[in-house]
N, CA and C atoms as an extended XYZ file, in Angstrom:
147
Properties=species:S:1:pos:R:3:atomname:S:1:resname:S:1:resid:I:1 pbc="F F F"
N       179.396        6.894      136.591 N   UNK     1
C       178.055        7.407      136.812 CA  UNK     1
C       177.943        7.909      138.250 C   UNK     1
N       177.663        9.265      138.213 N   UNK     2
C       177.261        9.556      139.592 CA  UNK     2
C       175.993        9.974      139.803 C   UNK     2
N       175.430        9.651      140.657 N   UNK     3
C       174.109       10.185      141.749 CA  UNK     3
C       174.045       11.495      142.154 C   UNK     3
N       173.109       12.251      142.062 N   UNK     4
C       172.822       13.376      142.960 CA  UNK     4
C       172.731       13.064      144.369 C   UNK     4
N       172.898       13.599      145.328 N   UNK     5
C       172.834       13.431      146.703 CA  UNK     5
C       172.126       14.664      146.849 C   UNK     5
N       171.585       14.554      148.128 N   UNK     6
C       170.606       15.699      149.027 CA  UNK     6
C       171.728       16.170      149.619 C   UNK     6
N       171.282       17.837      149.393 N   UNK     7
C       172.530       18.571      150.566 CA  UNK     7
C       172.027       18.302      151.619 C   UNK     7
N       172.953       18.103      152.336 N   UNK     8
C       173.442       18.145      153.718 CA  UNK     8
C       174.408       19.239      154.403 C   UNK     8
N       174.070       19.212      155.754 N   UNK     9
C       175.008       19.901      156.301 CA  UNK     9
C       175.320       19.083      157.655 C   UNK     9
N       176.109       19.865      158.248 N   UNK    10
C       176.764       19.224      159.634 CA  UNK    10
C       175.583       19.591      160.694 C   UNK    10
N       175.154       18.832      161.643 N   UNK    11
C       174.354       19.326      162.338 CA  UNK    11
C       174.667       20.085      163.387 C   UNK    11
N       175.794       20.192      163.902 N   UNK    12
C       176.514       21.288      164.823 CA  UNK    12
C       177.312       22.344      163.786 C   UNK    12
N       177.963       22.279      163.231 N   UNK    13
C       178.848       23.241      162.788 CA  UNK    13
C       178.257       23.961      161.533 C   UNK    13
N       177.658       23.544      160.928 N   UNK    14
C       176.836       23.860      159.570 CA  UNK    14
C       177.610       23.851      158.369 C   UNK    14
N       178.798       22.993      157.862 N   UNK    15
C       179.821       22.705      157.172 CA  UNK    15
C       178.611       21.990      156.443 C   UNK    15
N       179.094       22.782      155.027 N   UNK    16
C       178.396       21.546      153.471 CA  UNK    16
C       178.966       20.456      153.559 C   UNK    16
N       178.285       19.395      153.832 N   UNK    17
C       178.768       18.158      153.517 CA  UNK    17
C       178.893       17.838      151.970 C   UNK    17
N       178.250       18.416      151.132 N   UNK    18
C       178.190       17.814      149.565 CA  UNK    18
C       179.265       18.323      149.518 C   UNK    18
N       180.805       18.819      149.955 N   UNK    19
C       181.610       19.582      149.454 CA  UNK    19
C       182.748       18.922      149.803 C   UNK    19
N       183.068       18.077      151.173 N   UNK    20
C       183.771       17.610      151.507 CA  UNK    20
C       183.716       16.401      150.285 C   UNK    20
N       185.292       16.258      150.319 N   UNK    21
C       185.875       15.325      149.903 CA  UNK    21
C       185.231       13.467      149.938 C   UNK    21
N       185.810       13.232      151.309 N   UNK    22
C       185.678       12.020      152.140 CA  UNK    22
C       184.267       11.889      152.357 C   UNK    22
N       183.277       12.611      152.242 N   UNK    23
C       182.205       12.309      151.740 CA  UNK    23
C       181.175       11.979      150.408 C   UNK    23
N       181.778       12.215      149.516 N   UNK    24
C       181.814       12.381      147.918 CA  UNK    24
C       181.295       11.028      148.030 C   UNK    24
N       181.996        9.410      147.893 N   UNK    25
C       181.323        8.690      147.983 CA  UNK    25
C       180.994        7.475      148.780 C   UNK    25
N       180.423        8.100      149.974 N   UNK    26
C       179.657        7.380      150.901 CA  UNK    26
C       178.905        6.382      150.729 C   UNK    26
N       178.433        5.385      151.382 N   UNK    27
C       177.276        4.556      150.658 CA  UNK    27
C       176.337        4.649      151.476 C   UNK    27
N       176.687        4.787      153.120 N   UNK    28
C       175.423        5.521      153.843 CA  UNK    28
C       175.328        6.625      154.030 C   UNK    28
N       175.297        8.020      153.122 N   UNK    29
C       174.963        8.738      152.489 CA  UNK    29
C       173.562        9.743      153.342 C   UNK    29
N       172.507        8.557      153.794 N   UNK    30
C       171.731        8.644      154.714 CA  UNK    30
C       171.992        8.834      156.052 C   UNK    30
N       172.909        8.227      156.997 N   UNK    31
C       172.982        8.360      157.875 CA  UNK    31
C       174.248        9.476      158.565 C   UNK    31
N       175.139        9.971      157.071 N   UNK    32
C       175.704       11.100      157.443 CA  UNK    32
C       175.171       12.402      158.425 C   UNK    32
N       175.502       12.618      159.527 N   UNK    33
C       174.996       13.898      159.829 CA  UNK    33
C       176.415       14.507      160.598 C   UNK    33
N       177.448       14.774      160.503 N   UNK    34
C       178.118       15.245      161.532 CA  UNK    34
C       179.172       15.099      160.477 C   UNK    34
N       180.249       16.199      159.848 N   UNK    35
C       181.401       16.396      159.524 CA  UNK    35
C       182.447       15.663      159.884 C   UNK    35
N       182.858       15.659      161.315 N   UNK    36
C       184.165       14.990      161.749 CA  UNK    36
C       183.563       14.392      162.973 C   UNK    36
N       184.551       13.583      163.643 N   UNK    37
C       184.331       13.199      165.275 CA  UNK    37
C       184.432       14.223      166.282 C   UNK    37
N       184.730       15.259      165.919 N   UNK    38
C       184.526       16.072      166.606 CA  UNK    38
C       183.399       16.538      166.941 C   UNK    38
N       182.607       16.981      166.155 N   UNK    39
C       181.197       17.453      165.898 CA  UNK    39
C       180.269       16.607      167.029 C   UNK    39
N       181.037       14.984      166.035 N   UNK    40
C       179.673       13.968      167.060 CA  UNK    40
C       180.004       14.086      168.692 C   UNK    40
N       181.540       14.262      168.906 N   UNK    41
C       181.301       13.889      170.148 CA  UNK    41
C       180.777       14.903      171.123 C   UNK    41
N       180.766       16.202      170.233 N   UNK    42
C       180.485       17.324      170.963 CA  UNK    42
C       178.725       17.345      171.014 C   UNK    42
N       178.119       16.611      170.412 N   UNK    43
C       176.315       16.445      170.573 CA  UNK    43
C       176.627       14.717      171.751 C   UNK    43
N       177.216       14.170      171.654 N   UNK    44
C       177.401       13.440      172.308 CA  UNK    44
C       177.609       13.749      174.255 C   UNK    44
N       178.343       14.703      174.456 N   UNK    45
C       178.329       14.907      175.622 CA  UNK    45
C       177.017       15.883      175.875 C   UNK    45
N       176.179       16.617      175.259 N   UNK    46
C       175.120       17.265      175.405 CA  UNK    46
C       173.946       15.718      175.452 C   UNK    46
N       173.799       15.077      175.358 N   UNK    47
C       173.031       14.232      175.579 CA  UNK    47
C       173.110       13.567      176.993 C   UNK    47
N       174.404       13.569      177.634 N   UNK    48
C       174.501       12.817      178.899 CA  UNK    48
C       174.279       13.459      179.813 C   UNK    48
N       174.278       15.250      179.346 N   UNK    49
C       174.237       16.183      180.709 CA  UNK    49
C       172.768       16.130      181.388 C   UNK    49
């Protein structure tokens, strides 16, 4: 049985998250916002500047 999920996207890069793989089944689902570690760390250093 699967769930519908809300699309998402990456919040820097704008990559579908409903498409990736390794996201398929998440359980915090909710707190996804960022594709890879890359993404995060790149909103990550915009926060310290």
């Amino acid at each position: 049985m699967t769930t519908q999920k809300a699309d998402k996207k990456c919040i820097v890069c704008k990559i579908d998250l409903n498409t990736q793989k390794s996201f398929k089944e998440r359980e915090d689902w909710e707190s996804v916002k960022f594709c890879s570690s890359k993404c995060r760390k790149m909103t990550d250093g915009k926060k310290r500047r």
